[in-house]
C-alpha positions in Angstrom: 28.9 19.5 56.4 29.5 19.2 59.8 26.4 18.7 61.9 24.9 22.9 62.6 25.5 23.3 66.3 24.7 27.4 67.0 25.4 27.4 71.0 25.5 23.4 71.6 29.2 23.7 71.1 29.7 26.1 73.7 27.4 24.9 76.1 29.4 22.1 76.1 32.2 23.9 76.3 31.1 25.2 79.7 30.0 22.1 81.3 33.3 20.1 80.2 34.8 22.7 82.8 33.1 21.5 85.6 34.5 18.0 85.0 36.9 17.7 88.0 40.7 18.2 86.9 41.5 13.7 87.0 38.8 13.4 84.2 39.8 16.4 81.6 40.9 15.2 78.9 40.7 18.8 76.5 37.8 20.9 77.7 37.3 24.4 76.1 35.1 27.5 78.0 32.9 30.2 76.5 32.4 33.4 78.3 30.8 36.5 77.3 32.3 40.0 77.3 30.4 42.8 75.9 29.6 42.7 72.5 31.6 39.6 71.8 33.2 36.3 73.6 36.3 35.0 74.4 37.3 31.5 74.1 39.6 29.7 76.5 41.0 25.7 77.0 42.5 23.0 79.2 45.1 21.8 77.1 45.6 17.8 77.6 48.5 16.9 79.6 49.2 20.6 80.9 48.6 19.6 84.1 51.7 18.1 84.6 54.3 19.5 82.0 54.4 23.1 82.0 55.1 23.4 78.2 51.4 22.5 77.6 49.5 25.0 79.3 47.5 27.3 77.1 47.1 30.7 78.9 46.1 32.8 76.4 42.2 33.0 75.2 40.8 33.7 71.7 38.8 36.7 71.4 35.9 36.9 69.1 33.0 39.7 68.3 30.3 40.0 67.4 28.7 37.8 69.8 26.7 36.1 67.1 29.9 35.1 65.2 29.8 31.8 67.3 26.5 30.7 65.3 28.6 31.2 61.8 32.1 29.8 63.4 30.3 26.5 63.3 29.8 26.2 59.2 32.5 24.5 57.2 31.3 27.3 54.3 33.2 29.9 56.0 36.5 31.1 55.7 39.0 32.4 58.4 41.2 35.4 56.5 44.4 35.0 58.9 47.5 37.4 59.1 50.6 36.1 60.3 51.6 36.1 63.8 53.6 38.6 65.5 57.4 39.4 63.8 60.3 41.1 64.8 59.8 44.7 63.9 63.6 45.7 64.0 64.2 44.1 61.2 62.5 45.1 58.0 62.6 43.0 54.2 65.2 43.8 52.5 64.1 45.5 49.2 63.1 43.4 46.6 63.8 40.0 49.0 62.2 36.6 47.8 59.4 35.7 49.9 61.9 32.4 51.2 64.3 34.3 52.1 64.4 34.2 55.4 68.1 35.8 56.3 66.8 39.3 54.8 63.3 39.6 55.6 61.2 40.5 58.9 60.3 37.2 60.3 58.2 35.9 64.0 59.6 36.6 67.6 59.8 33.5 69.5 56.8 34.8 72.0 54.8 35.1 68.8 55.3 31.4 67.7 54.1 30.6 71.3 50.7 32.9 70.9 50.3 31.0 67.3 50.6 27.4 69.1 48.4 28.7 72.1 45.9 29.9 69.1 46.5 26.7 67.1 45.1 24.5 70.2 42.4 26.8 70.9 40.9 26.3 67.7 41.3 23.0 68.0 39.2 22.6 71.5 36.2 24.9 70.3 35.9 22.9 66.9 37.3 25.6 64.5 39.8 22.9 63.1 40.1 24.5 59.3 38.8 21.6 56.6 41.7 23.2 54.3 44.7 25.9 54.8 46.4 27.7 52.1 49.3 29.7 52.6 51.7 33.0 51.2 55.3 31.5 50.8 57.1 34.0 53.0 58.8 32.7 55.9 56.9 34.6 58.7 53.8 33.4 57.2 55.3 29.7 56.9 56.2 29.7 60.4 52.9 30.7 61.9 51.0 28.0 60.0 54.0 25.4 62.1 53.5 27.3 65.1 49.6 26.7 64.9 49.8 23.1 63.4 52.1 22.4 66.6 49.4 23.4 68.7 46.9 22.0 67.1 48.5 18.5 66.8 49.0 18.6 70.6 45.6 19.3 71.3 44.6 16.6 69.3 47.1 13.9 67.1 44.4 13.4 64.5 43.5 17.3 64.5 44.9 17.6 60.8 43.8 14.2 59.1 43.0 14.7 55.6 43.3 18.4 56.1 44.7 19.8 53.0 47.5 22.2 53.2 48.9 24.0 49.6 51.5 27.4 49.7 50.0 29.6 47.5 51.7 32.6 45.6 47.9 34.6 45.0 48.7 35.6 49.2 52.1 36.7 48.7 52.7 39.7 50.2 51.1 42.4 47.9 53.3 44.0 45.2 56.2 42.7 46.5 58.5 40.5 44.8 57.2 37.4 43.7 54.1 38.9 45.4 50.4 39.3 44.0 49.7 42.3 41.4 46.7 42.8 43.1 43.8 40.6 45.2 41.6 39.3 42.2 43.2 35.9 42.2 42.8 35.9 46.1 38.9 37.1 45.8 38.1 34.4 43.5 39.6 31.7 45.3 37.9 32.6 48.6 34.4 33.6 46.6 34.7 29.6 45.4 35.2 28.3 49.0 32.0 25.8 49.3 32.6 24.0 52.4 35.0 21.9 50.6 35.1 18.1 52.2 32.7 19.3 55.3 35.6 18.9 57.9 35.6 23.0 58.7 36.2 26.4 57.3 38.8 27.3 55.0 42.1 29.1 56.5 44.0 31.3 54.5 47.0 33.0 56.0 48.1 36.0 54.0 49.5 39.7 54.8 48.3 42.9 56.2 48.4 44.7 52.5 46.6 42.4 51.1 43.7 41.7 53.8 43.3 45.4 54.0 42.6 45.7 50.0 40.2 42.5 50.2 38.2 43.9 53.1 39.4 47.4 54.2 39.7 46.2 57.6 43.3 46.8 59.2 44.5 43.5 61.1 46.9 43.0 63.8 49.6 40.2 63.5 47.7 36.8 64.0 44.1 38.2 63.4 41.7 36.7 62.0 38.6 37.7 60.1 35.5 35.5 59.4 34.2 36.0 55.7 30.9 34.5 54.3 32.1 33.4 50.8 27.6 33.1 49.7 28.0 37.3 50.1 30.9 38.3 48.3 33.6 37.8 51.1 31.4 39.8 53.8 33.5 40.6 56.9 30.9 38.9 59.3 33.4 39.1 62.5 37.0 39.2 63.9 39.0 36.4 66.3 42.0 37.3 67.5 44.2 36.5 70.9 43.4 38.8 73.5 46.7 39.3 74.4 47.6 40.7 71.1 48.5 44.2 69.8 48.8 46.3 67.2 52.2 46.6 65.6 54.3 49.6 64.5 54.6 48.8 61.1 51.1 49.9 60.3 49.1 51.0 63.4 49.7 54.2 64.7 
């Protein structure tokens, strides 16, 4: 595992900021509000090309989520990013289909890359990602991995990445009967190769029936695998919101 760091990594955080703007390389800050944190970054190179700045911060509560956001024997339980709401799946579309079913806005690949390279500069690089085959889930995981990878080139060496069928969308076609599969594959998560927590991007439906915990588009919830998949705290961008399809 990765060396146990509760608060070292974002008292670091904090002083990298002080570092004046000709020495930043990628500096990340950690600030406190109310019962939980947010998370923001330099990104390298911003300073002079536009299409590199990182606005947005990562949200997180409770506060003492940072302390378990450190363990490689975590995993982050992601829904995809933010999709076009006009346009719903077609009935009974495959999940690569991507003509006929609801797929991300452009603004949401954006947050995904801005939440990509946040993880990146506060050390939550994922150690292995599985993913559901539809195409809005397929196109966060390239929207993050963009970000990521511009952050840092080596972000994803050795990182495994497998598509997965157990996340597909939940009684859909060519989706999961139900979350067993997706249970025991989390419940196994050990750490894997000690490079970070495992990432699993999946669907609303199907997060909801694991954890009974509603999600908005690109949220994220921190499980401890050691206690049956316990919902020890939520990350997501604080810029995001819910969506119509399931939030009042």
């Amino acid at each position: 595992m990765r060396p146990y760091r509760p608060l070292a990594l974002a008292l670091a955080a904090m002083l990298a900021t002080a570092l004046p703007p000709a020495a930043q390389t990628m500096s990340g800050a950690v600030a406190r509000d109310g019962d939980g944190g947010r998370l923001s970054m330099v990104m390298p190179g911003s300073a002079s090309d536009p299409d590199r700045v990182v606005a947005e911060e990562l949200t997180f509560a409770p506060w003492e989520t940072l302390d378990a956001l450190l363990r490689d024997d975590v995993v982050l339980l992601m829904r995809h990013g933010p999709t076009d709401w006009s346009m719903r799946d077609a009935t009974d579309v495959a999940p690569d289909d991507c003509e006929n079913q609801r797929v991300m806005t452009e603004p949401g690949k954006r947050q995904m890359y801005e939440l990509g390279a946040l993880m990146v500069a506060h050390d939550l690089r994922p150690g292995r990602i599985v993913v559901s085959d539809w195409c809005r889930n397929q196109e966060t995981l390239d929207a993050m991995r963009r970000g990521m990878l511009d952050a840092d080139p080596a972000a994803l060496d050795g990182i495994a990445v497998e598509t997965m069928s157990d996340l597909n969308l939940l009684l859909a076609l060519q989706g999961a009967p139900d979350v067993a599969a997706m249970r025991d594959f989390i419940e196994d998560w050990d750490g894997g190769n000690g490079q970070g927590p495992l990432l699993v991007i999946s669907h609303f439906t199907n997060i909801q029936e694991l954890t009974d915990v509603s999600v908005f588009e690109g949220q994220m919830l921190l499980l401890d695998p050691r206690e049956g998949s316990r919902v020890l705290g939520m990350l997501r961008l604080a810029s995001a919101t819910p969506d119509v399809g399931h939030f009042e």
